[in-house]
C-alpha positions in Angstrom: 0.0 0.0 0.0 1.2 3.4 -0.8 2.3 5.4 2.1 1.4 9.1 0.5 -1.7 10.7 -1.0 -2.4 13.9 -3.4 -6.1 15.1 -2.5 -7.9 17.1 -4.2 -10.5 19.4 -2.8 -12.0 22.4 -4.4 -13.6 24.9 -2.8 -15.7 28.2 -3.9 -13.8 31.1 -2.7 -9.9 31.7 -1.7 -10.8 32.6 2.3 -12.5 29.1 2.0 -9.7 27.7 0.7 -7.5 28.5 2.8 -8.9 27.7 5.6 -9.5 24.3 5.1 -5.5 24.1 4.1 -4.4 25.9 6.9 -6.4 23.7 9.6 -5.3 20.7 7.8 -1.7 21.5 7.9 -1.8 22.5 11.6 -3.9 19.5 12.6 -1.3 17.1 11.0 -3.6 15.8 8.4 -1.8 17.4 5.8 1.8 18.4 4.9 1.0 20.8 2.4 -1.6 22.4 1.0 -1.0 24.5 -2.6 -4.1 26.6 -3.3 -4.4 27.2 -6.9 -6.6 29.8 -8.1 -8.3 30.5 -11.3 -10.0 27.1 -12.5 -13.3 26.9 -14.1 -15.7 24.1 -13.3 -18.6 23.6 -14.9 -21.0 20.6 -14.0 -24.6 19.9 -13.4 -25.9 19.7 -10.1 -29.4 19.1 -9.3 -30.4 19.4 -12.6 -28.9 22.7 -13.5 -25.7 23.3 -15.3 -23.1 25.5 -13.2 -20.4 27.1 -14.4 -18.1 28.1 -11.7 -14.5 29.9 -10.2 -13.1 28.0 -7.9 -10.2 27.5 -5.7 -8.2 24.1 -6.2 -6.5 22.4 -2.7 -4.0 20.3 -3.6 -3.0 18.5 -0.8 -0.4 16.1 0.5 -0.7 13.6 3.4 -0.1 10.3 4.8 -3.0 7.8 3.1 -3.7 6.6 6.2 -4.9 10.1 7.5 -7.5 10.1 4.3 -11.2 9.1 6.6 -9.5 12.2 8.9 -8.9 14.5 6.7 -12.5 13.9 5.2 -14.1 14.3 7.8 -12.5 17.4 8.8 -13.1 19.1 5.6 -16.6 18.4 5.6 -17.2 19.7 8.7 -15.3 23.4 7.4 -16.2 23.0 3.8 -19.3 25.4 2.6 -20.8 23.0 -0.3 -23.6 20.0 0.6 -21.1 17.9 -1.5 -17.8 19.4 -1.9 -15.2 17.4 -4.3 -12.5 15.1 -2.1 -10.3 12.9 -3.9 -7.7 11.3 -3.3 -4.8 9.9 -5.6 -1.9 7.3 -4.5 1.4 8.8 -5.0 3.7 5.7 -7.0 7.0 7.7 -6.8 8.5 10.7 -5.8 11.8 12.5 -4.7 12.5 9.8 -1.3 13.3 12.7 0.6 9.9 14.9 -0.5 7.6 11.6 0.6 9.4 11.4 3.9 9.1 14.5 4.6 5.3 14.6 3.9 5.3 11.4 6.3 7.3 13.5 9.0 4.7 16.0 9.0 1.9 13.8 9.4 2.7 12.3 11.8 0.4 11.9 15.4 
């Protein structure tokens, strides 16, 4: 099983955004969070197309802390459903993935 995760969470406004990634990050569930603005999503929801600016939080962390770091972004994210997925990282710099380890630690 892979040790590290890239999540993916987006969220409708920066102030939003970064305060899910800054809780995260001091609450150990995350190493990093990298707030990237300027996307565009457009989807349906509840029958209606949206077309949207968002924020994107890409975020690093141990997969074990995944169920965590869900639940605590539900409970500060805004949106009924907000987008949380998470991606296995297969390789990386050794010394990048321990350090992402380090800070996720209990």
């Amino acid at each position: 099983m892979n040790e590290t995760s890239i999540v993916f969470v987006t969220a409708g406004s920066e102030e939003e955004a970064a305060k899910i990634g800054q809780t995260l990050v001091e609450e150990r569930l995350a190493a990093c969070a990298n707030l990237v603005p300027g996307i565009r999503s457009i989807y349906r929801w509840k029958g209606k197309i949206c077309d949207e600016r968002e924020f994107l939080i890409i975020i690093k962390t141990r997969t074990s802390k995944f169920e965590a770091l869900q639940k605590r972004v539900r409970e500060l994210h805004s949106y009924e459903v907000p987008e949380i997925v998470s991606f296995p990282i297969s390789r990386g710099l050794p010394q990048y993935l321990a350090w992402v380890l380090e800070e996720t630690e209990a």
